[in-house]
N, CA, C and O of each residue as an XYZ file, in Angstrom:
852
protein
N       6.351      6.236     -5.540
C       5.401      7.333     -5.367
C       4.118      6.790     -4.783
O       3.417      6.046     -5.469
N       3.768      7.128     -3.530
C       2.308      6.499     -2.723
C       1.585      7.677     -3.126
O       1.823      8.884     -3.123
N       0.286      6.682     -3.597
C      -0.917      7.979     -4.143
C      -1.711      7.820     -3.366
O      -2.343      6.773     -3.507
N      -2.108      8.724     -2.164
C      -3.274      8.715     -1.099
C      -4.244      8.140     -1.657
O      -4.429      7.919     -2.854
N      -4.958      7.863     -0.643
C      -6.602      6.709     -0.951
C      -7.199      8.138     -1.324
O      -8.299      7.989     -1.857
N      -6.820      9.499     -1.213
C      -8.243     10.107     -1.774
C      -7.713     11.000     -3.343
O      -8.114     12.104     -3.711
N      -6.807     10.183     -3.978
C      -6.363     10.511     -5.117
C      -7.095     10.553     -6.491
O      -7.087     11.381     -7.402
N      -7.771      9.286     -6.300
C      -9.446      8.984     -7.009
C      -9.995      9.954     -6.983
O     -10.573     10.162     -8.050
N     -10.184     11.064     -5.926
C     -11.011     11.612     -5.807
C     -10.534     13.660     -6.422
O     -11.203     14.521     -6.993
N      -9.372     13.632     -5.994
C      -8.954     15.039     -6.635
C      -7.125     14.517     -7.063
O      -6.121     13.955     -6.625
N      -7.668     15.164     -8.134
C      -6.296     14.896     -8.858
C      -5.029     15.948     -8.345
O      -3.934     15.411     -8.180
N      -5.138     17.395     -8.094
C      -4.443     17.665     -7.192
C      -3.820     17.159     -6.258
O      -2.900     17.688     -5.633
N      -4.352     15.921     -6.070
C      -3.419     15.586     -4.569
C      -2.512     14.309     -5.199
O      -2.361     13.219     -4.646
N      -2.066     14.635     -6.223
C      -1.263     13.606     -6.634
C       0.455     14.465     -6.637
O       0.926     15.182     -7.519
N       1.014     14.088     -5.436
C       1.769     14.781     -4.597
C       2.674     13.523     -3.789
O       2.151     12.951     -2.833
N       4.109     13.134     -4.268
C       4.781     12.551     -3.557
C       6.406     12.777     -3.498
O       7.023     13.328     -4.410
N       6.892     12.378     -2.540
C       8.331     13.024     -3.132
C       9.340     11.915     -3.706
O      10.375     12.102     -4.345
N       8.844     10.896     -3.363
C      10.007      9.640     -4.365
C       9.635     10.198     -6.180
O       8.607     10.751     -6.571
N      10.839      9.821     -6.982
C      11.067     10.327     -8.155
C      11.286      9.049     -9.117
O      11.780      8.985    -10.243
N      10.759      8.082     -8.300
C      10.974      6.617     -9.180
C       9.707      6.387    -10.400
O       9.751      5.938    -11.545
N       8.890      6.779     -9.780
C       7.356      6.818    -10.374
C       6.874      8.551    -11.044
O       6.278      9.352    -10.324
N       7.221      8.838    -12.334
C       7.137      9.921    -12.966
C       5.886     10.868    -12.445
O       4.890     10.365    -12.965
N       5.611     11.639    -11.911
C       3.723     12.081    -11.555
C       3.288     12.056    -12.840
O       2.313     11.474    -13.314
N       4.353     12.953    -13.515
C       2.887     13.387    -14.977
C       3.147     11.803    -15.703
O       2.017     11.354    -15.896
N       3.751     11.215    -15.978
C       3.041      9.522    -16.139
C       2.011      9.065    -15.907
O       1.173      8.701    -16.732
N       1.915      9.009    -14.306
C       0.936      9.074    -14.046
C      -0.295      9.265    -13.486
O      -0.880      8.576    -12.651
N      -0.743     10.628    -14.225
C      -1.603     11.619    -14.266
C      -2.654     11.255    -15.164
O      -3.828     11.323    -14.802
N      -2.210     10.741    -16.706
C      -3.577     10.334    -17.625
C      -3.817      9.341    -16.861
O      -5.017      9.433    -16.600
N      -3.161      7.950    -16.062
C      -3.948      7.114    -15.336
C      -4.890      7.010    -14.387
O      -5.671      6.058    -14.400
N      -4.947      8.117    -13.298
C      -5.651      8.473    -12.667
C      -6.635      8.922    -13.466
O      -7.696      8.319    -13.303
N      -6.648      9.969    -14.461
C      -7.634     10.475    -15.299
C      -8.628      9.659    -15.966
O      -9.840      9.810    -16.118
N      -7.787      8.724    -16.339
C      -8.761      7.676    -17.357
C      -9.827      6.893    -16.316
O     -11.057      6.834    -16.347
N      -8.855      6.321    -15.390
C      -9.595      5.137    -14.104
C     -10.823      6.090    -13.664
O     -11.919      5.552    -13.506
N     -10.664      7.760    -13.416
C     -11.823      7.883    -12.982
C     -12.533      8.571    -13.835
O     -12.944      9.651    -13.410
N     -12.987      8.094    -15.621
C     -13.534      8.207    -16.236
C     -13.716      6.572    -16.931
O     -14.374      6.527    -17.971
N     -13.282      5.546    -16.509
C     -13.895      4.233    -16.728
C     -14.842      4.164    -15.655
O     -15.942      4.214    -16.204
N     -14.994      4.077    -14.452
C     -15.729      4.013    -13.756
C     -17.205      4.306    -13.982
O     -18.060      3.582    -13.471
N     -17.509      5.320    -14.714
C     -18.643      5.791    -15.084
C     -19.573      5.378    -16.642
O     -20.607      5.796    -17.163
N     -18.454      4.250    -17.009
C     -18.959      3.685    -18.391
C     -17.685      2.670    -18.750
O     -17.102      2.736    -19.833
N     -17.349      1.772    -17.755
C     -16.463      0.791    -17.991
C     -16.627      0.105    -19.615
O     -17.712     -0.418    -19.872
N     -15.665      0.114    -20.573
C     -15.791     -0.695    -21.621
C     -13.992     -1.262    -21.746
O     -12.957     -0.612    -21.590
N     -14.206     -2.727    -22.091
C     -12.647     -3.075    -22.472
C     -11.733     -2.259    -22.702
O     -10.825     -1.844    -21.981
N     -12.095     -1.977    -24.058
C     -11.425     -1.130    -25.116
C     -11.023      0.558    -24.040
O     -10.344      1.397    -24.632
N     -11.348      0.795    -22.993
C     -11.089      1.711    -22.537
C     -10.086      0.912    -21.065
O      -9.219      1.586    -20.508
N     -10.319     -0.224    -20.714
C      -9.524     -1.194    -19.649
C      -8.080     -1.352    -20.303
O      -7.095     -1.139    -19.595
N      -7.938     -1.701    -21.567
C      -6.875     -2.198    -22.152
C      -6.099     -0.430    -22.433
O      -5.004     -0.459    -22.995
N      -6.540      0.692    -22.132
C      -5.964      1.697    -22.701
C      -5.068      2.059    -21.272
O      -3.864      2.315    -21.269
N      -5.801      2.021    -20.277
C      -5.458      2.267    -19.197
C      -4.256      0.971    -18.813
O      -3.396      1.393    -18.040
N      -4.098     -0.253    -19.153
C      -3.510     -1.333    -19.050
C      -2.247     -0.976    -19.660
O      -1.204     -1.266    -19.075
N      -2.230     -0.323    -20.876
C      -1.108      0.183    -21.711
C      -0.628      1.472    -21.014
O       0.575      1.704    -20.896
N      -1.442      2.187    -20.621
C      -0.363      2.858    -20.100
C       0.216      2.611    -19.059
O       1.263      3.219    -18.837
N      -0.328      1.550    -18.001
C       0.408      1.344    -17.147
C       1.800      0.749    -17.601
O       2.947      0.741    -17.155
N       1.290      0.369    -18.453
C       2.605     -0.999    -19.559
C       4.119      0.214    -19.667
O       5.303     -0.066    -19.483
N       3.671      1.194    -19.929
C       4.552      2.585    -20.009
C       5.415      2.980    -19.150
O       6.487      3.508    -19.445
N       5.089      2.796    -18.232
C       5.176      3.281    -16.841
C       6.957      2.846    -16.409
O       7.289      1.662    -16.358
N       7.757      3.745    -16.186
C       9.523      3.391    -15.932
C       9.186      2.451    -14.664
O       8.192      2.615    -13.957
N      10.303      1.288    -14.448
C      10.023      0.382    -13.792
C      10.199      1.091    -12.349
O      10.892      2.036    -11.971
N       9.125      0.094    -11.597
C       9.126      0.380    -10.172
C      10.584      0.004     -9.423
O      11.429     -0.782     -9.850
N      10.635      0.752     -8.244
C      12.023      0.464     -7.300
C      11.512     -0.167     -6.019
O      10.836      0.439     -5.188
N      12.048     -1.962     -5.888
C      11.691     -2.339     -5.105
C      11.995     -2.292     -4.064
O      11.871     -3.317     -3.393
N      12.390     -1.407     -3.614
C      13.285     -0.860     -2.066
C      12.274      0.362     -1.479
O      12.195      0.801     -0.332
N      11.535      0.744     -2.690
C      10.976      2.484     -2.190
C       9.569      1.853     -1.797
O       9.125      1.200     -2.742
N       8.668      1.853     -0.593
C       7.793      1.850     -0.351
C       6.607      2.007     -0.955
O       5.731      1.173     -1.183
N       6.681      3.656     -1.298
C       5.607      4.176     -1.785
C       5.468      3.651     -3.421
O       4.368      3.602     -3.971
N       6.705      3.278     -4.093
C       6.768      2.946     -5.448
C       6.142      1.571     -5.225
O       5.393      1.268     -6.153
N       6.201      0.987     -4.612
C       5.241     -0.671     -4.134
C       3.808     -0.598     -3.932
O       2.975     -1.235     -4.576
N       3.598      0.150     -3.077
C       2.498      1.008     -2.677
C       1.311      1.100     -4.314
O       0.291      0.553     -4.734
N       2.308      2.172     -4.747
C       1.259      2.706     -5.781
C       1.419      1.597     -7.437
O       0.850      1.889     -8.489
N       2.405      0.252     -7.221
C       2.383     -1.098     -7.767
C       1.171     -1.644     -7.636
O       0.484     -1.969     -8.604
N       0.748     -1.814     -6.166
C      -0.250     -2.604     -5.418
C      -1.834     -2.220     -6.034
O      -2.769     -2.829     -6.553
N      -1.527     -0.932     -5.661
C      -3.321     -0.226     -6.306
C      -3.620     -0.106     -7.490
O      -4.769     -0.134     -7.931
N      -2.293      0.087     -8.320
C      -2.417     -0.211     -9.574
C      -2.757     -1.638     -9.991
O      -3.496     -1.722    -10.972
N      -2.323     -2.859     -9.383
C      -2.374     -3.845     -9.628
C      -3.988     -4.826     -9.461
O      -4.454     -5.766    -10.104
N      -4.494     -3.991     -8.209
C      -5.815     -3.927     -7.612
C      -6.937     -3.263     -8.138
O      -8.087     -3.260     -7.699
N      -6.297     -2.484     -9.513
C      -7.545     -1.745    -10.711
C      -7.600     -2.757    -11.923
O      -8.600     -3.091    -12.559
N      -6.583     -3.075    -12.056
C      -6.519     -4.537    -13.172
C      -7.255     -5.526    -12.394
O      -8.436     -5.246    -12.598
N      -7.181     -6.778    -11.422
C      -7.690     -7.476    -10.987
C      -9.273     -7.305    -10.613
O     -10.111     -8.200    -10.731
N      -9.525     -5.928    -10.121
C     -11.068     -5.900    -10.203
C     -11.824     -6.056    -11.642
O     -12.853     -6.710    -11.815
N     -10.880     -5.090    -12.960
C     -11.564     -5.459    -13.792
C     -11.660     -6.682    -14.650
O     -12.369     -6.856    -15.641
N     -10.585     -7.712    -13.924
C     -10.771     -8.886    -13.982
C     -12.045     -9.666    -13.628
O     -12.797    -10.278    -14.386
N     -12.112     -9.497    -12.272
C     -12.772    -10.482    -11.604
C     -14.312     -9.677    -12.004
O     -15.178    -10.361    -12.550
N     -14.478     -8.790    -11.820
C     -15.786     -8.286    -12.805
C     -15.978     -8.442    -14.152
O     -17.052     -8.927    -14.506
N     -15.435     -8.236    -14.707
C     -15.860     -8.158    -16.275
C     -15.272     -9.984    -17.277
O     -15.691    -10.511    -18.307
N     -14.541    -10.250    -16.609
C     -13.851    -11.399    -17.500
C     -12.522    -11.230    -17.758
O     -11.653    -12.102    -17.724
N     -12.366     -9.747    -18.091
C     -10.955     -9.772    -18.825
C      -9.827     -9.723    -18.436
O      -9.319     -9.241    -17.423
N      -9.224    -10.531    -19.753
C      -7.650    -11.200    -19.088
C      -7.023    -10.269    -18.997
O      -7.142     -9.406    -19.867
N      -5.813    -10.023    -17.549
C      -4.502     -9.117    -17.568
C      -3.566     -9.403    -18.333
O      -3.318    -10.601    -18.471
N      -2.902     -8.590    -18.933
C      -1.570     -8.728    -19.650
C      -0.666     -8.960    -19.244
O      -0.431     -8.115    -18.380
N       0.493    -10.002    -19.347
C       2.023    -10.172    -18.077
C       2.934     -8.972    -18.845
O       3.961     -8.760    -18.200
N       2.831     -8.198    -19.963
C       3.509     -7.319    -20.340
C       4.231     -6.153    -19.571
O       5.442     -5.931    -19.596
N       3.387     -5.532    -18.964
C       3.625     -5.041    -17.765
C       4.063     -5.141    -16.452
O       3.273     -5.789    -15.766
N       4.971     -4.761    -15.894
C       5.109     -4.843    -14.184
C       4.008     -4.754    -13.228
O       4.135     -5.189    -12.084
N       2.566     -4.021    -13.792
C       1.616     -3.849    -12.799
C       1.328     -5.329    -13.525
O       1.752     -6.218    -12.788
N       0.916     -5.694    -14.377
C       0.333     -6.888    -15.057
C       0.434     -8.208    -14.046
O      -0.443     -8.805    -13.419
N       2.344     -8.479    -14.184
C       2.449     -8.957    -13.565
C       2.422     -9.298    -12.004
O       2.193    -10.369    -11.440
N       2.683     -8.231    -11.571
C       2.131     -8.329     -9.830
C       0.605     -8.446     -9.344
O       0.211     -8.721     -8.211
N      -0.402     -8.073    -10.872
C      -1.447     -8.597    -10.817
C      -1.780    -10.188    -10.993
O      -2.627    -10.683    -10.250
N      -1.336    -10.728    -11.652
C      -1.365    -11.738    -11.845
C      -1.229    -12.895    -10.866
O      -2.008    -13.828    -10.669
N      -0.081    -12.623    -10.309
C       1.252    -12.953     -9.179
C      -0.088    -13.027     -7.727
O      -0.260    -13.986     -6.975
N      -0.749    -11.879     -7.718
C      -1.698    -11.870     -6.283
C      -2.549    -12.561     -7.156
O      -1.999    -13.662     -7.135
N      -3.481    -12.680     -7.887
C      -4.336    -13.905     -8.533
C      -4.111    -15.153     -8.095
O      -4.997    -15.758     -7.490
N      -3.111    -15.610     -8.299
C      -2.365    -16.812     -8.035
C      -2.029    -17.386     -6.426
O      -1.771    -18.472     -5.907
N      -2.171    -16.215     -6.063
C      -2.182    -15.745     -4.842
C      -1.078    -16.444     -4.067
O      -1.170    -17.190     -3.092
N       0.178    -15.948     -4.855
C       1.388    -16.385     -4.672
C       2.298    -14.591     -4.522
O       1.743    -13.526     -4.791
N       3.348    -14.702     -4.170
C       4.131    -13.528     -4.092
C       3.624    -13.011     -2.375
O       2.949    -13.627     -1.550
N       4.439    -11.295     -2.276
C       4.255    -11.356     -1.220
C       2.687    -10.487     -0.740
O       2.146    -10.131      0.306
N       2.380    -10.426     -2.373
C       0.385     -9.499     -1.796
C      -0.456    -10.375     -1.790
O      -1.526    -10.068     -1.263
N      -0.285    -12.096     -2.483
C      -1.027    -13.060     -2.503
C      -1.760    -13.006     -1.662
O      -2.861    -12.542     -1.958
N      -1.582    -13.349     -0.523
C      -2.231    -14.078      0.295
C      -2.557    -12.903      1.338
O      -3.136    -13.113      2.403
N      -2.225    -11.949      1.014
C      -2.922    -10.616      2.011
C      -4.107     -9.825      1.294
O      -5.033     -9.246      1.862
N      -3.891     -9.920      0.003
C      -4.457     -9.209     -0.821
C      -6.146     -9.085     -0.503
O      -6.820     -8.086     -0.253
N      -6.646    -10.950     -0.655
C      -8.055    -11.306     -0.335
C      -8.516    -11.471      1.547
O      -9.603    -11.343      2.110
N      -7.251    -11.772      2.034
C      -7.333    -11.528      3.428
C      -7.960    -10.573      3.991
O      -7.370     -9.506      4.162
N      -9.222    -10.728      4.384
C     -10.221     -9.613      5.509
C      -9.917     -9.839      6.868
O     -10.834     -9.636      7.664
N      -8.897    -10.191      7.276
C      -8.225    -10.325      8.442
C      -7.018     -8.979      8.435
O      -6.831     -8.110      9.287
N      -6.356     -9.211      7.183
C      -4.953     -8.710      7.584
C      -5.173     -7.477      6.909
O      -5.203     -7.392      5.681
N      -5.398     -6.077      8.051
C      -6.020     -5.045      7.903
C      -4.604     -4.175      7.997
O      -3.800     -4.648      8.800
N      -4.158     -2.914      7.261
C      -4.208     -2.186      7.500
C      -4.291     -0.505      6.442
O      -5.047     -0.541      5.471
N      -3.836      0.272      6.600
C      -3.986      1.861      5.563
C      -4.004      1.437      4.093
O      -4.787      1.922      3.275
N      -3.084      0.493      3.808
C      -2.876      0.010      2.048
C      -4.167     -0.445      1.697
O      -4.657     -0.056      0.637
N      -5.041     -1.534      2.748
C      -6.208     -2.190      2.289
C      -7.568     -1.215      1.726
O      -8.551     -1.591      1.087
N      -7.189      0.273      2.262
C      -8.301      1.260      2.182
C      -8.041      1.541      0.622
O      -9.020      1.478     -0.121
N      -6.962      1.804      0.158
C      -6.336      2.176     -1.153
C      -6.868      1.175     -2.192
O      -7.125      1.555     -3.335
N      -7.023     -0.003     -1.835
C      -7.048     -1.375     -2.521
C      -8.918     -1.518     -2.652
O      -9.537     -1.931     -3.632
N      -9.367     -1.139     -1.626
C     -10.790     -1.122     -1.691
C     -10.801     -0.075     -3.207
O     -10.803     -0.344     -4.408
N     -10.806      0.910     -2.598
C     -11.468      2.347     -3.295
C     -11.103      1.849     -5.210
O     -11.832      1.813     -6.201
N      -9.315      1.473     -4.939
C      -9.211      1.298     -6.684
C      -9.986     -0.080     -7.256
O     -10.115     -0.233     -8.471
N     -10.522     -1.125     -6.245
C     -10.955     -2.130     -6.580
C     -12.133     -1.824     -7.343
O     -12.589     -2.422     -8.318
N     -12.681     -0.496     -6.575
C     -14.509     -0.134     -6.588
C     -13.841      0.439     -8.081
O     -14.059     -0.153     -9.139
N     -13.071      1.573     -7.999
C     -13.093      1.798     -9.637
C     -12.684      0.684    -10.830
O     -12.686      1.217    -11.939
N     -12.515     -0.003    -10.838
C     -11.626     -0.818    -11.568
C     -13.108     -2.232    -11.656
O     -13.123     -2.995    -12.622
N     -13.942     -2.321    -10.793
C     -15.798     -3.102    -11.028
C     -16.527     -2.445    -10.486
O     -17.481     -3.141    -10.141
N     -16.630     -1.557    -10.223
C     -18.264     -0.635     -9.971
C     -18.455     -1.284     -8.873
O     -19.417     -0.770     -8.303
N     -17.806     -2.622     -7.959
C     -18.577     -3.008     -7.354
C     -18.907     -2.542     -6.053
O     -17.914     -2.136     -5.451
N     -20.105     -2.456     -5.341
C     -20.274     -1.426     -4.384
C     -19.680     -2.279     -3.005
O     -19.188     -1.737     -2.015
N     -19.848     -3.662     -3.199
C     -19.023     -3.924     -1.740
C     -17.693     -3.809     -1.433
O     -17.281     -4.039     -0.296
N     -16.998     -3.483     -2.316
C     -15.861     -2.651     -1.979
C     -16.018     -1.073     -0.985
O     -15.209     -0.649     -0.160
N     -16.871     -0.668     -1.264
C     -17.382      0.454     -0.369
C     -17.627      0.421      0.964
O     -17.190      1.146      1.859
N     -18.732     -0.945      1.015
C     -18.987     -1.307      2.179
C     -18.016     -1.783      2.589
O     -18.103     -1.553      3.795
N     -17.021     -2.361      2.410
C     -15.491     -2.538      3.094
C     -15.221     -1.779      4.209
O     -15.070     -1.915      5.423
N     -15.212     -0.372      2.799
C     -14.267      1.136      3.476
C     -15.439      1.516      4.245
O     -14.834      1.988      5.208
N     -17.102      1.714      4.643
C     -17.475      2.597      5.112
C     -17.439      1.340      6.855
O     -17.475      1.794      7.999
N     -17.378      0.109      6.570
C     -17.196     -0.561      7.839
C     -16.217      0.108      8.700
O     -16.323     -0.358      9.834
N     -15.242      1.072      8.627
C     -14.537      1.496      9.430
C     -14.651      3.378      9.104
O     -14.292      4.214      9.933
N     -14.938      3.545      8.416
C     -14.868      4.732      7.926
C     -16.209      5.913      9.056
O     -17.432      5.791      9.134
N     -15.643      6.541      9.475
C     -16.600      7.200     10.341
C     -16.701      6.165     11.903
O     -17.805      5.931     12.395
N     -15.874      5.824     12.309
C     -16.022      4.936     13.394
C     -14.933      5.458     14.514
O     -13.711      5.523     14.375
N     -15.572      5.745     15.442
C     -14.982      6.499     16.745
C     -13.376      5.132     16.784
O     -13.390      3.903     16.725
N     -12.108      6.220     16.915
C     -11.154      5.761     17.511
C     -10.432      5.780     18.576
O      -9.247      5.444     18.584
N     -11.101      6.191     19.623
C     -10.619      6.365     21.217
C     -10.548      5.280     21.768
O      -9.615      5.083     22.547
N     -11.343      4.447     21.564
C     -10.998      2.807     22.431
C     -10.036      2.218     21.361
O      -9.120      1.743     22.033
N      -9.789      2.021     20.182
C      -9.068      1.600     19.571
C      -7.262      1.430     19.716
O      -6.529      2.249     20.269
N      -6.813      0.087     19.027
C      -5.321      0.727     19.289
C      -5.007      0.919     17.977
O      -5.507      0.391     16.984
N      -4.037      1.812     18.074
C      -3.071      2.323     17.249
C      -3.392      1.704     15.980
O      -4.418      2.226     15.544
N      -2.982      0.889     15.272
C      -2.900      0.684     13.730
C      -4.536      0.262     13.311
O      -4.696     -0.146     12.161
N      -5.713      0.348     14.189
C      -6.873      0.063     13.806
C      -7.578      1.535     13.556
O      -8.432      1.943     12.770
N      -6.509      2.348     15.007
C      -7.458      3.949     14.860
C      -7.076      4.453     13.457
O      -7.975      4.807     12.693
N      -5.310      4.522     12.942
C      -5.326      4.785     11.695
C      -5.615      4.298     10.641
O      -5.368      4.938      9.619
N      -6.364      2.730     10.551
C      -7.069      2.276      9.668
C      -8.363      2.932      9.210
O      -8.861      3.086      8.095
N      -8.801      3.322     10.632
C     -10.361      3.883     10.616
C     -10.008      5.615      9.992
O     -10.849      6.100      9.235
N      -8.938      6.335     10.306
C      -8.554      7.315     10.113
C      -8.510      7.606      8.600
O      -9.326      8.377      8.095
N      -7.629      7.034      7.933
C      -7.747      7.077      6.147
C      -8.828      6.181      5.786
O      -8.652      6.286      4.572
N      -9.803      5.387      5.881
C     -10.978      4.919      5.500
C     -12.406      6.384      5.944
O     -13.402      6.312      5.224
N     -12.414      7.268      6.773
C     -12.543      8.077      7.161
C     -12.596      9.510      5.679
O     -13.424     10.021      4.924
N     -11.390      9.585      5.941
C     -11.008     10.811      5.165
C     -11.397      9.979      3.546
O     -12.297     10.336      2.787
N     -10.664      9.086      3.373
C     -11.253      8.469      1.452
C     -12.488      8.494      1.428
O     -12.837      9.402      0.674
N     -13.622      7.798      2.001
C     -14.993      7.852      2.221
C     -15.402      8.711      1.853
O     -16.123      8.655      0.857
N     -15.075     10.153      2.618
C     -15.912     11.260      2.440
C     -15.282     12.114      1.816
O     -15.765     13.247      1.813
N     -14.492     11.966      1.361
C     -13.232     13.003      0.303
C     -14.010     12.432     -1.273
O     -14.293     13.115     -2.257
N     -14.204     10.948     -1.051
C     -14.390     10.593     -2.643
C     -16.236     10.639     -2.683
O     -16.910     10.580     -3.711
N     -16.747     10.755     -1.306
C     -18.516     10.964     -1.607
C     -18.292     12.239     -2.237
O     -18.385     12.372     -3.458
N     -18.041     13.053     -1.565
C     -18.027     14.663     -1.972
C     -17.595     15.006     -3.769
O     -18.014     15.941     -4.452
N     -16.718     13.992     -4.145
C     -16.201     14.240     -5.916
C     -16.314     12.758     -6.705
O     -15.580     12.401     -7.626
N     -17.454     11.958     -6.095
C     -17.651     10.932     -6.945
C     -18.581     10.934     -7.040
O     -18.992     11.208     -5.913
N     -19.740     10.753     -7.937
C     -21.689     10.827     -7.663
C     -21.746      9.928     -7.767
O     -22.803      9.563     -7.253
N     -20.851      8.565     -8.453
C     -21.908      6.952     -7.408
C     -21.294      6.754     -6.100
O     -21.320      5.577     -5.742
N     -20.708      7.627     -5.223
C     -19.740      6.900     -4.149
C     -20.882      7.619     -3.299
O     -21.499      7.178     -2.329
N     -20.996      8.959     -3.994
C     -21.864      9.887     -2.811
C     -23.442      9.047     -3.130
O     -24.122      8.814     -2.130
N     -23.744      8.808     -3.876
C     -25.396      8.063     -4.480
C     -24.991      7.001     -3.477
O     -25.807      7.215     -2.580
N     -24.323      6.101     -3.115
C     -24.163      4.465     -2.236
C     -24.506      5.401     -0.888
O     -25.587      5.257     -0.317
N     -23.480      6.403     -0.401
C     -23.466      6.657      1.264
C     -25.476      7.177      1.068
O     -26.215      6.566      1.840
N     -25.956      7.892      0.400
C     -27.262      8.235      0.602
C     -28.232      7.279      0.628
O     -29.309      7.492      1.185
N     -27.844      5.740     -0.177
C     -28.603      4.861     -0.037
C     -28.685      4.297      1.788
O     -29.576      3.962      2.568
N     -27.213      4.448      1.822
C     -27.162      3.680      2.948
C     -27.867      4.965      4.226
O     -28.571      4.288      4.976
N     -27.896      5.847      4.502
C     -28.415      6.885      5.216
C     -30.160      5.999      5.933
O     -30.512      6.469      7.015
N     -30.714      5.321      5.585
C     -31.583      4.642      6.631
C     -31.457      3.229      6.611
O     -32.471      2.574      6.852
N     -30.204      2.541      6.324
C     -30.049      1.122      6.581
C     -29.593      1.033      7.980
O     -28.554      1.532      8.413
N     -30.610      0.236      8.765
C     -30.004     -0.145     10.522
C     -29.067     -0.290     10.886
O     -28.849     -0.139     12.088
N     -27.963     -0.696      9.898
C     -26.768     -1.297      9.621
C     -25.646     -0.382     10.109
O     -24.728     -0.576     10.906
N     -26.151      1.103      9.086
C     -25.387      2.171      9.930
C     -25.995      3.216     10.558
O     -26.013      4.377     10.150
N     -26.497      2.790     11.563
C     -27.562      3.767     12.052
C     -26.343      4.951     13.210
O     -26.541      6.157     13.361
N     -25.442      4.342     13.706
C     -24.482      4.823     14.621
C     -23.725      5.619     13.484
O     -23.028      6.495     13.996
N     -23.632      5.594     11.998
C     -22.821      6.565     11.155
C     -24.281      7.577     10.430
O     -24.375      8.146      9.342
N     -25.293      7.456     11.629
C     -25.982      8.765      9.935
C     -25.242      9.913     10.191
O     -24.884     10.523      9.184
N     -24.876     10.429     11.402
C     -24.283     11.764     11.322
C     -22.831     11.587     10.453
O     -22.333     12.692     10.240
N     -22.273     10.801     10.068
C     -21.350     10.861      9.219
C     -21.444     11.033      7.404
O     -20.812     11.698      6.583
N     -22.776      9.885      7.313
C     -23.082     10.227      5.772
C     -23.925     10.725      5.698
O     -24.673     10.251      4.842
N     -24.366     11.730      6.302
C     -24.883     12.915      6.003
C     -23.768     13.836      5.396
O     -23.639     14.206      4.229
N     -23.095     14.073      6.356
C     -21.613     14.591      6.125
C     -21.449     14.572      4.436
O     -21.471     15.583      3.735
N     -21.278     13.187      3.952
C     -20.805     12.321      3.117
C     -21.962     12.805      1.838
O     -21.505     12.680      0.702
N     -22.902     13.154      1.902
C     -23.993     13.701      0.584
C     -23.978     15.109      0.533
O     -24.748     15.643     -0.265
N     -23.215     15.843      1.266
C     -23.343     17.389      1.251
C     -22.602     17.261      0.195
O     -21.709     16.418      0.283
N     -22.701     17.866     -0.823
C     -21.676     18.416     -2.006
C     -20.870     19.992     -1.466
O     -21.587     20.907     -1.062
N     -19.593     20.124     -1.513
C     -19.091     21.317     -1.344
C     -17.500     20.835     -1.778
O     -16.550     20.327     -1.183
N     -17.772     21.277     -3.102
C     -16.101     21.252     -3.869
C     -15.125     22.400     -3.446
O     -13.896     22.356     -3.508
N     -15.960     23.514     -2.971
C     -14.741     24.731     -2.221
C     -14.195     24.530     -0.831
O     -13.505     25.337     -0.208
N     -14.583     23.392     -0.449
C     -13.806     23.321      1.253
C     -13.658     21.632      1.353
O     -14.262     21.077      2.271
N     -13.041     21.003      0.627
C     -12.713     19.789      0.758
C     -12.688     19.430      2.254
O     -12.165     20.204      3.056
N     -13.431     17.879      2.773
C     -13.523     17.944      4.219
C     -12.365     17.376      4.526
O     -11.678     16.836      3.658
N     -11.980     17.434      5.912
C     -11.308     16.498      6.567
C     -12.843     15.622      7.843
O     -14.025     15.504      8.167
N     -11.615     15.335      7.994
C     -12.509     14.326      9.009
C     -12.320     14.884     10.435
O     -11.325     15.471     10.859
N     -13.538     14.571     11.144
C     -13.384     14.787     13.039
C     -13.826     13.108     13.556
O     -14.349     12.026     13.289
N     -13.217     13.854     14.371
C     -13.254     12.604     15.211
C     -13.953     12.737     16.775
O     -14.014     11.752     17.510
């Protein structure tokens, strides 16, 4: 089951058609991750850890069931590498967390790679940011996010394409994601995106945006 990069952001869109990965499973996970975010404590890391622990085993043939392994695995490791705390090998996400730590297996060595770009890495940002508050995970996603794709080729325009739509799907239903794009609104840095995070601080929960290009 692949959970779009803007899943964080409305739970409605937790919508896939592989049947390996239960939805209402996981549904309190999404729920919880984006209610740690706003008051990260262990004791609320380890709840979310257990239920992943729950979770019917992944099918390593189905994409999207790898997929939504990966981001899961990428909410444990942030709250690793932020907070201290140890992952559990109890789990299948545990372990594939662990496994890229080590930076062995086959997400090892792509995982920390800012070279080896593509749609999964946007997914991996966004759950990283929930999983440590940390905001350069953001700046990751807004480095491509709002960035003209006409000169581009192909797997960079749809990089920029879902970094795009998560950006401003999760400013619009996150208030520290939308609080970062407003900080950034007079940094020189993105002076070629203010017409985008502007975009990105409008609040309007009745017309969820898409993106133009």
């Amino acid at each position: 089951m692949k959970i779009p990069a803007c899943f964080v952001a409305v739970l409605a869109l937790l919508v896939a058609s592989s049947q390996a990965v239960d939805k209402a499973k996981y549904l309190p996970i999404t729920q919880a991750i984006m209610k740690f975010q706003d008051n990260p404590t262990e004791s609320d890391f380890r709840a979310i850890e257990s239920k992943m622990a729950a979770l019917p085993a992944f099918n390593p043939d189905d994409a999207e069931d790898q997929h939504t392994l990966l981001i899961s695995a990428a909410f444990l490791i942030a709250g690793h590498d932020k907070h201290g705390w140890a992952i559990s090998a109890k789990s299948e996400i545990g372990k594939a967390a662990l496994e890229i730590l080590s930076g062995k297996g086959k997400w090892g060595k792509w995982f920390r790679n800012e070279e080896a770009l593509n749609p999964d890495k946007v997914d991996v940002w966004m759950m990283s940011y929930l999983g440590s508050q940390d905001e350069a995970y953001l700046s990751k996603i807004l480095k491509y996010a709002g960035s003209p794709t006409s000169t581009r080729n192909l797997d960079e325009a749809v990089l920029i394409e879902e970094a795009t739509f998560s950006f401003l799907l999760n400013c619009r239903k996150i208030h520290n994601v939308r609080e970062f794009a407003r900080q950034q609104l007079d940094d020189p840095l993105y002076a070629d995106k203010k017409d985008f995070l502007q975009r990105c601080v409008i609040v309007d929960t009745a017309n969820p945006p898409r993106p133009t290009q």
